[in-house]
C-alpha positions, 0 to 999 in steps of 0.5 A, spaced: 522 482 512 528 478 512 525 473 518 522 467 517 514 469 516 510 465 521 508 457 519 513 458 514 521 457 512 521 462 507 522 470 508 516 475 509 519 478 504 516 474 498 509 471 502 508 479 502 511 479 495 507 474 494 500 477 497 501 483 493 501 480 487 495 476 489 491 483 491 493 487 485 491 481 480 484 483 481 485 489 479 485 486 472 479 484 473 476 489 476 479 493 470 476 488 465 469 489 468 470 498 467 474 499 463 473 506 464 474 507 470 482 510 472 485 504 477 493 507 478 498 503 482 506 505 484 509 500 489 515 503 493 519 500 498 523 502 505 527 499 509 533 503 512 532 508 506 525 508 500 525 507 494 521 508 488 520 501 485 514 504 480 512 510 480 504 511 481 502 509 472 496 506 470 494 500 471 499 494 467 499 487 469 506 486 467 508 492 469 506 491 476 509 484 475 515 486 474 515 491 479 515 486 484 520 482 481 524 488 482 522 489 490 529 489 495 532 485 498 529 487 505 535 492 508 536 493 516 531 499 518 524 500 517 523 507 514 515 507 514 515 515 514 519 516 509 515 511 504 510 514 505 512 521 504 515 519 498 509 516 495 505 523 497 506 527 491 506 522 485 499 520 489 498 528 489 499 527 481 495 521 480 491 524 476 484 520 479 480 523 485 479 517 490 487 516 493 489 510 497 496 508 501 497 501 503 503 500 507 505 493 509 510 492 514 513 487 519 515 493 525 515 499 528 518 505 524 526 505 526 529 511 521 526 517 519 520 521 519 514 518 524 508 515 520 504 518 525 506 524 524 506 524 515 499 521 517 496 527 520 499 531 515 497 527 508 490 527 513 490 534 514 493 537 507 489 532 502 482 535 506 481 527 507 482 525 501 487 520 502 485 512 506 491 510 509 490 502 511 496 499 513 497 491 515 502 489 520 505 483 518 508 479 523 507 485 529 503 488 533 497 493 530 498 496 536 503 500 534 499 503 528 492 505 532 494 513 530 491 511 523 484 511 527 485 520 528 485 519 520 480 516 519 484 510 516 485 502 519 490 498 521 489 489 520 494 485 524 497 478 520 499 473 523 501 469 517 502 469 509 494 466 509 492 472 513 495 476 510 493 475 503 485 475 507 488 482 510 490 485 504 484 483 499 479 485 504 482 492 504 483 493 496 476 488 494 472 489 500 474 496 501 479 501 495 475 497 489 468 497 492 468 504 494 472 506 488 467 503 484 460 506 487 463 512 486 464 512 478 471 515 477 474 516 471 479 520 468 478 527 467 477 529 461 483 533 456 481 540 455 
């Protein structure tokens, strides 16, 4: 994410920055439309290592702000594994029903855990339960395709612009959407 993104001098790392806030800035809308509805968002970031930049908390505009502010500067590696097998207890925990892990990334696994292999497991120990999409950013899809075996998606981005267009027909057209059909809340104290 160090690179120069395509059609542009600035690194990847903040046109994705830049994408992500854009994508999570409808969750303020979507929230304002349901207010009862549970929207929780955590950010993570994996380069040679992860970390946890906000863990998994309900929705907070300024708090995800500041988050992003927050992200690394892209490092050497690619843990992409690792990220998502560290995120998978805080989505556990959550605390809402529906759960999504979205991974954008700009190569192919390099340190750790294979993605392909914490798909499966995220797939088969949450009885389906969570969609995993992933948009690759500046890098083959090609590389993802096992996303299909558990029942998630990969979408290829060529540029920041189609990587804005990736990323807010997953979480609009398809987290969001699906998420809102269904009615979640969060459960009741007892």
């Amino acid at each position: 994410m160090k690179d120069a993104a395509p059609g542009d001098n600035r690194p990847k790392a903040i046109i994705a920055r830049e994408a992500l806030q854009a994508m999570l800035d409808a969750t303020e809308a979507f929230v304002a439309k349901r207010p009862e509805f549970a929207v929780k968002v955590g950010i993570y970031s994996f380069s040679s290592d992860v970390s946890t930049v906000m863990p998994i908390r309900s929705f907070d505009r300024t708090a995800v702000r500041e988050a992003l502010a927050r992200l690394p500067q892209p490092g050497g590696g690619t843990a992409i594994g690792e990220a998502m097998h560290a995120a998978r207890p805080d989505l556990y925990r959550s605390g809402v029903y529906r759960k999504y892990l979205l991974v954008v990334t700009d190569g192919e696994n390099t340190s750790g855990r294979s993605p392909d292999y914490v798909a499966r497991e995220i797939f088969q120990k949450s009885e389906h339960g969570v969609q995993i999409y992933f948009v690759a950013f500046d890098t083959s899809a090609d590389r993802f395709s096992f996303l299909k075996d558990v029942q998630g998606d990969v979408i290829g981005a060529g540029s920041g612009a189609e990587l804005r267009q990736a990323l807010d027909g997953i979480y609009q057209g398809r987290i969001l959407a699906e998420a809102s059909t269904l009615g979640e809340r969060e459960p009741e104290s007892r």
